[in-house]
Structures are given as C-alpha cells and as structure tokens.
C-alpha positions, 0 to 999 in steps of 0.5 A, a space after each residue: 731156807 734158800 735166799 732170795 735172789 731178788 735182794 741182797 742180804 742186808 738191812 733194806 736201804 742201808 749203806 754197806 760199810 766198806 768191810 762189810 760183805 753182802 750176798 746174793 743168791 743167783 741160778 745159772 739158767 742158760 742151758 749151756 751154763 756159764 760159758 765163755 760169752 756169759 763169764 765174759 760179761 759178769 767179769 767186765 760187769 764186775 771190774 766196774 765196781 770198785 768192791 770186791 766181787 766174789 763168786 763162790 760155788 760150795 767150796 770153790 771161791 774165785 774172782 768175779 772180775 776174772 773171766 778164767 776164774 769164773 770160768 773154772 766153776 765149771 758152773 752148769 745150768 741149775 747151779 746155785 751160786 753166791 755173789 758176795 760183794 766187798 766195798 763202798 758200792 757192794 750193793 749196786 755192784 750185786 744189784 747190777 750182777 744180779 740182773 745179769 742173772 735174772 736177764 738170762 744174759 740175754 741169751 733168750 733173746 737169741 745170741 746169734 745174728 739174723 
C-alpha cells in the first residue's frame, strides 16, 4: 500500500518528539529527473531546517542537506523516493520538501528565460 505523498507519516497534528522520525513518499516527475538545478534546491531547502533530512531510495540513504549526495540517487522520473525527517521541526521541514515535489520544482513553468 503506498503512502500518501500528500501528508506525513504520523498522528495528525501531533508534535514530533526530536528522536522521533517521520516520512513522506515523494515521485520525481520532471522528465529530466532529479538533476543538478532541482538537487540544488531540495539541498538548500533541507539545510534550513534543523532536523535531519534523509532521502532514501531502496537501499541507497543519503544526505538531504548535500546536494552531491542527492545527486548520487541517480534519481530518474518515475522514481519513488522516501524523505524521512529527524528533529524538532520534522514536519514543516517534510511539509516544505514535499511541496517541492509536487511543484515539479517549478520546472513546468519553464526554466528557461524569455
């Protein structure tokens, strides 16, 4: 059964504990997958939270806050990754991340200047 990526994985509304971890499921959907631009962005999105982020993808983990960690997913479009989210503002740092996601990175709006 496959999560929502919508809303992380814990008690609605709850505060998330600082040891406590919390996921979310995301898609890359840019037809490029997740290049340099977009691993850019979800690297500087993740070092402004002070939880630990982590992007894991099967058996590959790596550092969110990295940008050549993420880079190293390889992650094409179509692929199913896991955000998990360690620390005293997990779930705005998820809420946050999630949305770059679903904002396709806001590559659909065109990346190139006009």
């Amino acid at each position: 059964m496959a999560a929502d990526s919508r809303e992380p994985s814990t008690h609605a509304g709850a505060a998330v504990p600082c040891g406590e971890t919390i996921s979310r499921e995301v898609v890359v959907a840019n037809s490029q997958g997740l290049h340099a631009r977009p691993a850019d962005l979800l690297a500087r999105e993740a070092r402004r939270w002070q939880s630990r982020i982590e992007l894991v993808a099967d058996s590959q983990r790596v550092d969110g806050k990295s940008i050549l960690d993420v880079l190293t997913l390889a992650a094409e479009a179509g692929t199913r990754l896991v955000v998990e989210a360690t620390g005293p503002d997990a779930r705005e740092a998820l809420e946050a991340i999630g949305s770059l996601f679903d904002r396709n990175f806001n590559e659909h709006a065109g990346s190139q200047t006009t």
